[in-house]
N, C-alpha and C positions, 0 to 999 in steps of 0.2 A: 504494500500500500504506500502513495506516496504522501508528501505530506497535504497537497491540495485537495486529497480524497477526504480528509479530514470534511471537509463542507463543500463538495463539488454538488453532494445530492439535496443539500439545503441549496446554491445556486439554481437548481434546475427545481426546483418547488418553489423559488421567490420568483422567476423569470415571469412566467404566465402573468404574474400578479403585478407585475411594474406595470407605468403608464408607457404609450407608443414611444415615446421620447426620454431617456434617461440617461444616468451618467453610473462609468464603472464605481464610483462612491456610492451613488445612491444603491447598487446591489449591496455595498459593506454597510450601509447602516441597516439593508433589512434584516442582512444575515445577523449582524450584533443583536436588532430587534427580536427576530425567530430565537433563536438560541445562544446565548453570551457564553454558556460553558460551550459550546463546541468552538465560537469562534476563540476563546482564551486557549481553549486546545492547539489550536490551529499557529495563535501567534506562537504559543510556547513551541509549536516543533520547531520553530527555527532557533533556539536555544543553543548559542555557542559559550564556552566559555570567555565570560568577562562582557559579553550582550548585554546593553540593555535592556528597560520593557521600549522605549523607544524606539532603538532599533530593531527589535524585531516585532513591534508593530509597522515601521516602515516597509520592511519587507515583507510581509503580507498584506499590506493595500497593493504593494507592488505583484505580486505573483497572483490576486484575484484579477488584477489588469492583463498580464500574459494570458490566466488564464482563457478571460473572455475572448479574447485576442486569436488563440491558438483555436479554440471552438467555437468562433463567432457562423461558421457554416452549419455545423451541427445543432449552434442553440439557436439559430435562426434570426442571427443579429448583421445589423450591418452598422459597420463604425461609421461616423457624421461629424468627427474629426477631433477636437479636445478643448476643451473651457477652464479657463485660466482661477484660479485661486479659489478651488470645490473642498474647503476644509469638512473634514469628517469630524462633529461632535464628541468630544467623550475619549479622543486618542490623540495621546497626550505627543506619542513620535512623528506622528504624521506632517510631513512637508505637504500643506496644499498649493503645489507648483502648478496642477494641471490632472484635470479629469477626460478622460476617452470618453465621449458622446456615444452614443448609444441610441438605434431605434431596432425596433421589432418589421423586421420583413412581413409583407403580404402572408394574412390566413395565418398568422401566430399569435392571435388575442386570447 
């Protein structure tokens, strides 16, 4: 298991439920909203020694973004390009530089 499977299946159960238009943040606050213990799980696999909660909160906004990225055919998204300074509430490592836009393709409501 890698560690994105930690909440790849919490993704694909918030998707349906977004609006036509959204940002790869807005999928992390629903998943934080759905379930905080799996997303805490999640940031903790990236656990190195001498990390902090910061940066491996950083790095799991980052790899929910690849993820969407790498399966945007499969989850039926198509990118609409990135929106400048999308801070995610509640995480405290988070650089809000820039969120991946996000819509739902045709017959994915």
């Amino acid at each position: 298991m890698t560690k994105i499977d930690i909440v790849a299946k919490n993704i694909k159960e918030i998707l349906p439920l977004m609006d036509d238009t959204f940002t790869s943040h807005d999928v992390i606050k629903a998943l934080i909203t759905k379930d905080k213990v799996k997303w805490d799980e999640f940031v903790e696999a990236y656990a190195k020694s001498g990390r902090e909660k910061k940066q491996k909160e950083q790095i799991a906004v980052q790899q929910i973004g690849c993820y969407l990225g790498r399966n945007a055919k499969n989850l039926n998204l198509s990118n609409e390009g990135k929106e400048k300074n999308h801070k995610i509430p509640g995480l405290e490592g988070h650089n809000p530089r820039e969120a991946t836009k996000w819509s739902k393709q045709k017959g994915d409501k």
